[in-house]
C-alpha positions in Angstrom: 0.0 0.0 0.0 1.1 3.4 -1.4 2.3 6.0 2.0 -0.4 8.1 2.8 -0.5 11.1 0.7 -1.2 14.7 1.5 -4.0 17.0 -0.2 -1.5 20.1 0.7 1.1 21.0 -2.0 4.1 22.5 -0.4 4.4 24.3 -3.5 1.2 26.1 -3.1 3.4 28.5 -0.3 5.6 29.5 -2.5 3.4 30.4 -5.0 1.0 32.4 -2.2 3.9 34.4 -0.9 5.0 35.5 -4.4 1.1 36.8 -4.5 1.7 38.5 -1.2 4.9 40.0 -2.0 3.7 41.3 -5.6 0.4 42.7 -3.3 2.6 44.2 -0.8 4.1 46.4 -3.4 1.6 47.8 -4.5 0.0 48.6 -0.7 3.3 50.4 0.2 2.0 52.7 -2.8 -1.0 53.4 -1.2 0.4 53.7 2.2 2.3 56.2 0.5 -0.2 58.0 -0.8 -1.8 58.3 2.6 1.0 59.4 4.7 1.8 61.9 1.9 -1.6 63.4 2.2 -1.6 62.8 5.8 1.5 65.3 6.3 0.2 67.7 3.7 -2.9 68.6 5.8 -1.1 68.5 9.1 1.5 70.7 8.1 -1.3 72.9 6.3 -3.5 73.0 10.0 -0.3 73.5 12.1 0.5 76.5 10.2 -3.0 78.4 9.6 -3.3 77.4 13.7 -0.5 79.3 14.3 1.7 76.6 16.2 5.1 77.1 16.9 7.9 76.7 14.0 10.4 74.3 15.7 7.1 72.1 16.6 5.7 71.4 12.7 9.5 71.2 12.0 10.4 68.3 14.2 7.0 66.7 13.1 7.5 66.9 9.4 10.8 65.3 10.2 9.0 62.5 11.3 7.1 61.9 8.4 9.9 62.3 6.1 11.8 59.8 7.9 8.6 57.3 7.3 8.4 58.3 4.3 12.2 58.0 3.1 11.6 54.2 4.6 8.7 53.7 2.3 10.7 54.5 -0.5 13.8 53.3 0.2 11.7 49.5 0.7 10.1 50.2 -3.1 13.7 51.0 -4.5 15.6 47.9 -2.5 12.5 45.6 -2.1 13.1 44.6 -6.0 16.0 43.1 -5.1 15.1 41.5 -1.5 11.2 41.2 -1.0 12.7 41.7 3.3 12.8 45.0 2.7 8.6 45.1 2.2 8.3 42.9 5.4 10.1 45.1 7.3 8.7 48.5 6.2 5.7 47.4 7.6 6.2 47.4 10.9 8.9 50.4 10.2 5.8 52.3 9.0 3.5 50.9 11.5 4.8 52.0 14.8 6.0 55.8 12.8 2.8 56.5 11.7 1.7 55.6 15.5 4.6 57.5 16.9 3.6 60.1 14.8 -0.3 60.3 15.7 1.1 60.6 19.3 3.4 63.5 19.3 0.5 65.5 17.9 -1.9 64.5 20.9 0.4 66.1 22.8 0.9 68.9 20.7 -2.9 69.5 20.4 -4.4 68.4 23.8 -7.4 67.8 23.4 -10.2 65.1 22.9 -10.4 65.9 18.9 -6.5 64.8 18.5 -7.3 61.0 20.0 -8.9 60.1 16.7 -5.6 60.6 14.9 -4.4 57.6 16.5 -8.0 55.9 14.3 -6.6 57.3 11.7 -2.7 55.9 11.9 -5.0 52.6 12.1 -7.0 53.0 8.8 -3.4 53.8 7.5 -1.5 50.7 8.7 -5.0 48.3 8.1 -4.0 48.9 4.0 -1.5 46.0 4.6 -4.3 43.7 5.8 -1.8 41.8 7.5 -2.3 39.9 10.9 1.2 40.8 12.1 1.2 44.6 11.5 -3.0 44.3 13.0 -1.5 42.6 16.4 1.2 45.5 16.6 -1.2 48.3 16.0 -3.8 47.4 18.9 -1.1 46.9 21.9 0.4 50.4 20.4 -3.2 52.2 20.6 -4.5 50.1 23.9 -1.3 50.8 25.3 -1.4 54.7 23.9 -5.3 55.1 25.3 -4.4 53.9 28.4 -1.5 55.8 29.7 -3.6 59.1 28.1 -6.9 58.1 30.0 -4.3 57.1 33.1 -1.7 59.6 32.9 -3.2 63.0 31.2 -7.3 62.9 31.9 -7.1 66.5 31.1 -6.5 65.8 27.3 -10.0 64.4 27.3 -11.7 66.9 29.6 -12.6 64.0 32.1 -15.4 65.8 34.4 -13.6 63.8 37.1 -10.9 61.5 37.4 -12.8 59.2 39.8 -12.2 55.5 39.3 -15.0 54.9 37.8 -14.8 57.7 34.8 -11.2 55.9 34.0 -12.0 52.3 33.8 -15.2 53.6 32.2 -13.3 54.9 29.5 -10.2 52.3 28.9 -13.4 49.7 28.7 -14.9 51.3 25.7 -11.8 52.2 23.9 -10.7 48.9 25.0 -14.1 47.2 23.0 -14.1 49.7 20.4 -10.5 48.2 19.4 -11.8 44.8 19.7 -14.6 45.3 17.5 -12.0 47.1 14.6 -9.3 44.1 15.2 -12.4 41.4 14.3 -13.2 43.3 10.7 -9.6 43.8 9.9 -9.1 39.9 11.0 -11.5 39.0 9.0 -10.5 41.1 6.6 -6.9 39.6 6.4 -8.1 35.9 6.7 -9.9 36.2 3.4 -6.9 38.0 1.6 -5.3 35.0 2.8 -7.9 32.9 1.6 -8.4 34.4 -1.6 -4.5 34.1 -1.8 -4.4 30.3 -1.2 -7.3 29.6 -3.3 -5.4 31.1 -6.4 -2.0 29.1 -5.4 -3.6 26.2 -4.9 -5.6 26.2 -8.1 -2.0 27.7 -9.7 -0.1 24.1 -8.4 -3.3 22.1 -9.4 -2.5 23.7 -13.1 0.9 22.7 -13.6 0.2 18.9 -11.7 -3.0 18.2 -14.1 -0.5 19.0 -17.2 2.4 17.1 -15.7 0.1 14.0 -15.5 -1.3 14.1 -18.9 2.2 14.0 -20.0 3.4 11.8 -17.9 0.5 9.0 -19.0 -0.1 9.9 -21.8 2.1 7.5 -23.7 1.7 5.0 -21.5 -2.1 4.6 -21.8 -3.3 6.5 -25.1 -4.2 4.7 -28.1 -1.6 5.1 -30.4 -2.5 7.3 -32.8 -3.9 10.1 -30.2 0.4 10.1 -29.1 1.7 12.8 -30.2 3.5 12.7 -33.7 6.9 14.2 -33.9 8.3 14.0 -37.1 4.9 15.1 -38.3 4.9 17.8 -36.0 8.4 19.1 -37.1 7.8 18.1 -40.5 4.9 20.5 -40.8 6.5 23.1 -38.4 9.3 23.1 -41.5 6.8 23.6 -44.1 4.7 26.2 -42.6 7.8 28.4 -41.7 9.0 27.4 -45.2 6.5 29.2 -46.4 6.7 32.1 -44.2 10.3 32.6 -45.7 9.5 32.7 -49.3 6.6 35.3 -48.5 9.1 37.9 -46.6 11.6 36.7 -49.7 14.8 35.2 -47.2 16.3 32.3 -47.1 14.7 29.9 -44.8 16.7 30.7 -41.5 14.7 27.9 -39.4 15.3 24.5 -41.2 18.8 24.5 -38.8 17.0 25.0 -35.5 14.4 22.6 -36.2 16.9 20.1 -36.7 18.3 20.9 -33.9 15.5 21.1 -31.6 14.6 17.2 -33.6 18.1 16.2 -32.2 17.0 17.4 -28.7 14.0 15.7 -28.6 16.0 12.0 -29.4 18.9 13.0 -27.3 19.0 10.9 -24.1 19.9 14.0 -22.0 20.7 18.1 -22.6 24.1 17.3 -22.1 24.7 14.5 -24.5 23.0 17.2 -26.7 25.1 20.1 -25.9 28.1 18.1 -26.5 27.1 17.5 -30.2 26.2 21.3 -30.3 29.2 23.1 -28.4 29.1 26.4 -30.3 25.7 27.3 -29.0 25.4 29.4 -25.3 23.6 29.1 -22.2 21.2 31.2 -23.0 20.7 29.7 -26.3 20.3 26.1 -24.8 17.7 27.2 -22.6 15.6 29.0 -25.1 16.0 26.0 -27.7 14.5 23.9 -24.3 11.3 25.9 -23.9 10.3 25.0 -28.1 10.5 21.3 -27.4 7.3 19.6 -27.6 7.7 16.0 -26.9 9.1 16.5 -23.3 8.0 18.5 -20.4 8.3 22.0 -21.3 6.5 25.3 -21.1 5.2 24.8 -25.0 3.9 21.6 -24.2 2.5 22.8 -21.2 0.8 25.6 -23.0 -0.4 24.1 -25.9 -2.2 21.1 -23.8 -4.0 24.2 -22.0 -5.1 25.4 -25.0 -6.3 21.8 -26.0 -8.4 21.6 -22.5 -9.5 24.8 -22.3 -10.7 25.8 -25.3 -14.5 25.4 -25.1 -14.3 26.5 -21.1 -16.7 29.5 -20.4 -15.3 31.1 -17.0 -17.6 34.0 -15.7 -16.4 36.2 -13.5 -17.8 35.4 -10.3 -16.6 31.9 -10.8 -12.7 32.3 -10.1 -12.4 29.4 -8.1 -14.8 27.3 -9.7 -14.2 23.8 -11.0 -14.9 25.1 -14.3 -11.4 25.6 -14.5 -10.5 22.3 -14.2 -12.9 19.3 -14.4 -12.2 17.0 -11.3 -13.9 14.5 -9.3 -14.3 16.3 -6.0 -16.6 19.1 -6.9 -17.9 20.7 -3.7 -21.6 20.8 -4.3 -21.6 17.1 -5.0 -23.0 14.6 -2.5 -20.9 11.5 -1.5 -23.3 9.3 -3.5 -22.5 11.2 -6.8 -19.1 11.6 -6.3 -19.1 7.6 -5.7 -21.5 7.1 -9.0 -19.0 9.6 -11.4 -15.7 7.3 -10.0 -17.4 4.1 -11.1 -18.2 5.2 -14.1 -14.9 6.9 -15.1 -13.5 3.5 -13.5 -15.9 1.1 -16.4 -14.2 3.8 -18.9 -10.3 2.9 -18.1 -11.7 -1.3 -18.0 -13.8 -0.4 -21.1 -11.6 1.8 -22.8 -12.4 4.1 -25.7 -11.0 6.3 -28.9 -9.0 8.2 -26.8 -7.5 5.6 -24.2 -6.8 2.0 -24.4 -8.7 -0.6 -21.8 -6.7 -0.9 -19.0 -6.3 -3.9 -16.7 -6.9 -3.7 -12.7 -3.3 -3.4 -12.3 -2.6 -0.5 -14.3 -5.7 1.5 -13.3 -4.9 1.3 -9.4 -1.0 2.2 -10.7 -2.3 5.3 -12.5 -5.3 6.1 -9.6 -2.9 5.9 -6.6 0.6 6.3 -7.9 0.4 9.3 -9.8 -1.1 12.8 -9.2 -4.3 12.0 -10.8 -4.9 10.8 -7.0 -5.6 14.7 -5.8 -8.3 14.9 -8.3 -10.9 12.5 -6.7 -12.4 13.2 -3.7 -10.2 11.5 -0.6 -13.5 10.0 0.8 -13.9 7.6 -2.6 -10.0 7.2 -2.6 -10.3 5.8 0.6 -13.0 3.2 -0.4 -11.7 2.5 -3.5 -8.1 1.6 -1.9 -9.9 -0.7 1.0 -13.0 -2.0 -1.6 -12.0 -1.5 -4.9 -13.3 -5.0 -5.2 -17.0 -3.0 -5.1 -15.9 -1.6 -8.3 -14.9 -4.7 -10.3 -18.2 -6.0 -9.6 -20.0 -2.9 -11.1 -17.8 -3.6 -14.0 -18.4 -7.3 -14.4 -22.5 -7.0 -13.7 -22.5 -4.2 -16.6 -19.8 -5.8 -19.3 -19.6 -9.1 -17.7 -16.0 -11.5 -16.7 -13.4 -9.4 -17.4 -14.9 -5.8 -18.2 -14.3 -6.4 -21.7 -18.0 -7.5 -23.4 
């Protein structure tokens, strides 16, 4: 029996943290943006309200310095995506630091919802890190404020009862903004797995068709190469004479046939040692009959042709036809496995009838396992007998009638 495999593809995390890091770039923009505009007004207020010079001075300092760090991660985070995860908590507890030195500039209740404000700011990064770091910074803030300086809220009284009054309700009105922005950052995540999942699935529902396909496709559905290059030569034969040159592709498909026999790249190369690196590698991408990107693309093309995708149906199985749709019951998912099982005994056009052997080789040992729902995996791997009955009671001894 096969080791039990997993439905998670390590894969998918690399995949989801390229998504987050391409994201991130473009929310340091917007936190940009907002601290820009942020500093514009203050600086605009501070003046027209007459506040001293040396105060707006040492506060715009502190926003350029924020700033700087904002651009300074877009120049270098090209180069190391650290840089992004860093700047966020850079700008994070600035733009907190900064909200706080004008509470103290200002004094009075209107200032405290600038420290709101330094949290609509830092929630643009919708991440659960940054979140966590912005409520102990504002909790913490409120409460040394509503401890320490009652007069900057015009307390009536700084009785007991007036200060835990007010640390409680600041203290559940952070609560309640931390739940929307975790939710909020959950289903970015979500969103963000969903499309690197669906990304891995991609490239492991092409690698399986090539990888059985010429072991159980009729013959002539396998993929011709000699026709394939022959007509490749004709077609770009033509193109030449219609541009009137000489045919300047007749050499590279011959070489690209030689890749395809070769046995390795490097047996090839060493036929071939005038070509470069870089040559090599774009000869590799035009091969066909092995696993390469044009073979990957043009069996995508081939199953995806006639596949309507609406909008609203980004992470529907539309995109790829499986046996582990959500909406279906147990029952039907059981009923669509048997079937496709009398299919590989049966056999058909496209595929040649396979024996008992071969199917549970190409069910269990190859990735076409993550495309069945685990539930009928597990009963087919413990009872597949259930399903060579099905087979024998509709086509008889053998699954062959």
């Amino acid at each position: 029996m096969p080791a039990k495999k997993s439905y998670a593809f390590a894969e998918a995390k690399d995949y989801r943290d390229f998504l987050e890091i391409k994201h991130l770039r473009t929310k340091n923009h917007l936190v940009l943006v907002a601290l820009a505009s942020y500093m514009l007004f203050s600086g605009l207020y501070l003046l027209l309200a007459g506040y001293p010079g040396m105060w707006i001075l040492k506060l715009m300092i502190g926003f350029f310095v924020v700033l700087g760090m904002n651009i300074a991660s877009l120049a270098y985070g090209k180069e190391s995506p650290q840089f992004y995860e860093i700047n966020k908590h850079i700008t994070t507890l600035g733009v907190f630091s900064i909200s706080v030195a004008m509470i103290f500039m200002f004094q009075a209740p209107a200032s405290i919802p600038l420290l709101f404000l330094a949290y609509a700011i830092c929630a643009v990064y919708q991440d659960i890190k940054v979140l966590l770091v912005s409520n102990l910074y504002m909790i913490f803030t409120l409460t040394m404020i509503i401890i320490g300086f009652p007069e900057y809220l015009h307390l009536i009284d700084g009785s007991l009862e007036s200060v835990l009054g007010m640390v409680f309700f600041f203290i559940v009105f952070v609560l309640m903004l931390t739940g929307s922005s975790f939710i909020i950052a959950k289903q970015k995540r979500f969103f963000y797995n969903q499309i690197a999942l669906q990304n891995e699935l991609e490239f492991r529902h092409l690698d399986l068709l090539m990888q059985t396909g010429k072991k159980y496709v009729n013959e002539h559905r396998v993929l011709n190469l000699e026709m394939y290059y022959e007509k490749a030569n004709e077609m770009l034969a033509v193109f030449a004479k219609s541009i009137d040159i000489e045919n300047p592709f007749e050499e590279k498909l011959a070489l690209l046939k030689d890749l395809e026999k070769a046995e390795s790249f490097q047996d090839a190369k060493e036929k071939h040692p005038d070509l470069t690196e870089k040559e090599w590698n774009r000869l590799q991408d035009l091969l066909i009959g092995k696993n390469t990107k044009l073979r990957k693309i043009a069996l995508k093309i081939a199953h995806t042709v006639d596949v309507d995708v609406k909008k609203r149906e980004i992470f529907s199985e539309t995109y790829y036809k499986t046996l582990q749709h959500q909406n279906d019951s147990f029952e039907t998912k059981v009923v669509a496995f048997a079937i496709f099982y009398a299919l590989l005994r049966k056999g058909s056009n496209v595929i040649r009838p396979l024996s008992d052997e071969e199917i549970h080789d190409f069910l269990v040992n190859t990735d076409f396992y993550y495309l069945v729902d685990r539930r009928v995996m597990k009963v087919y791997e413990h009872d597949h007998d259930v399903f060579e009955a099905i087979i024998e009671e509709a086509y008889g001894e053998g699954g062959n009638a």
